[in-house]
N, C-alpha and C positions, 0 to 999 in steps of 0.2 A: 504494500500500500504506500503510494507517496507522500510523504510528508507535508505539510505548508507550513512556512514560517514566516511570519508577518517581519517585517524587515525596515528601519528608519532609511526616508528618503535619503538623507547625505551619504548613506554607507554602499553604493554604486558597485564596487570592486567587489565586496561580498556579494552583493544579489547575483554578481555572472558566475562568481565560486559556487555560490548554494545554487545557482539554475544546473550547472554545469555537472556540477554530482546529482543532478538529477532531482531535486527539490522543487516543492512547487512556492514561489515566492509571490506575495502581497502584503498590502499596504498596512503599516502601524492600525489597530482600532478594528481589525477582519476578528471576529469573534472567531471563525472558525481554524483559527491558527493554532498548530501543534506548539509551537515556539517562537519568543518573541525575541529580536537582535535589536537593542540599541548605543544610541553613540552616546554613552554618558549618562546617568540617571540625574535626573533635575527637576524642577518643579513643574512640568509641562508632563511627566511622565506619571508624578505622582498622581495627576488627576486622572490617569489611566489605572490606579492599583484596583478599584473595586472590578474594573473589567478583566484582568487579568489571573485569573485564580487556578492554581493546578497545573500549568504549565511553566515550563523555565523559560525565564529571561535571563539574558546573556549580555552582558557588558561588552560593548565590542572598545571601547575606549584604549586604548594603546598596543591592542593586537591583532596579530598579521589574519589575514581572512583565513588562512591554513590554522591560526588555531583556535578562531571562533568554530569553524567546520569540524576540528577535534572533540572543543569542549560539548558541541550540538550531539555529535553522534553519542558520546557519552551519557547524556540528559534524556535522549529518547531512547 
């Protein structure tokens, strides 16, 4: 089954890594997302916490797209 992972617009180089292993990628707020990637947690994010429940979110802030795509396969 393929995954979807809701994914922060700035973070570009990852959505072609996670389409590229075969990921189905859309936009931050897709309720139906296995996993959430963002660029930094901040107060724009925290107004997202009541929607986010039971799946991981992934801090992509200072690492390479190869090991958000490590830490992802780990978390699913």
């Amino acid at each position: 089954m393929k995954r979807t992972v809701a994914v922060d617009d700035s973070l570009s180089p990852i959505k072609r890594t996670l389409e590229r292993e075969g990921y189905g990628v859309t936009r931050m707020g897709d309720v139906k997302a296995d996993a959430v990637i963002v660029n930094g947690i901040d107060d724009n994010f925290m107004g997202m916490e009541d929607m986010i429940q039971n799946i991981p979110v992934i801090n992509a802030q200072g690492k390479t797209a190869e090991q958000i795509l490590e830490e992802l396969k780990a978390k699913l």
